[in-house]
C-alpha angles and dihedrals in degrees: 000000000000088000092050095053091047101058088038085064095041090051087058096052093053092049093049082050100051089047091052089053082052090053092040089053086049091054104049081046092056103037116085085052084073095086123089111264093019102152122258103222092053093046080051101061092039079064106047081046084053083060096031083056080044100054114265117122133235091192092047098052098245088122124048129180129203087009119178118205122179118240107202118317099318113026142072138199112228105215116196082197136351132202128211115218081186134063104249115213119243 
């Protein structure tokens, strides 16, 4: 039971660690858009790369730019990015 304890903490630890590298990664991504005129195109594609480092997919379609959904007959919604919570089917 003491083993067991004790590579259940150390797998704890590795994941922390693993997350903290993730977070890390984010940061150095965002941080040079945190400067004042800093161009929205390029802020938006530093953050489609932050969920593509957290698991969503491009290439599968989990994550959509410049996405246009209709709202009722006449209007549209303009998206910088969507993400998908479901699997879409190819």
């Amino acid at each position: 039971m003491r083993r067991l304890r004790f590579l259940f903490k150390k797998l704890i630890i590795e994941v922390t660690k693993i997350k903290m590298n993730e977070w890390n990664e984010i940061y150095f991504l965002i941080k040079e858009h945190s400067k004042q005129n800093s161009k929205e195109a390029c802020f938006q594609n530093k953050v489609v790369n932050i969920f593509e480092k957290l698991g969503w997919s491009r290439y599968k379609k989990e994550i959509e730019t410049e996405k246009s959904i209709p709202i009722g007959a006449n209007n549209r919604l303009r998206l910088d990015i969507l993400i998908s919570l479901i699997q879409v089917a190819s």
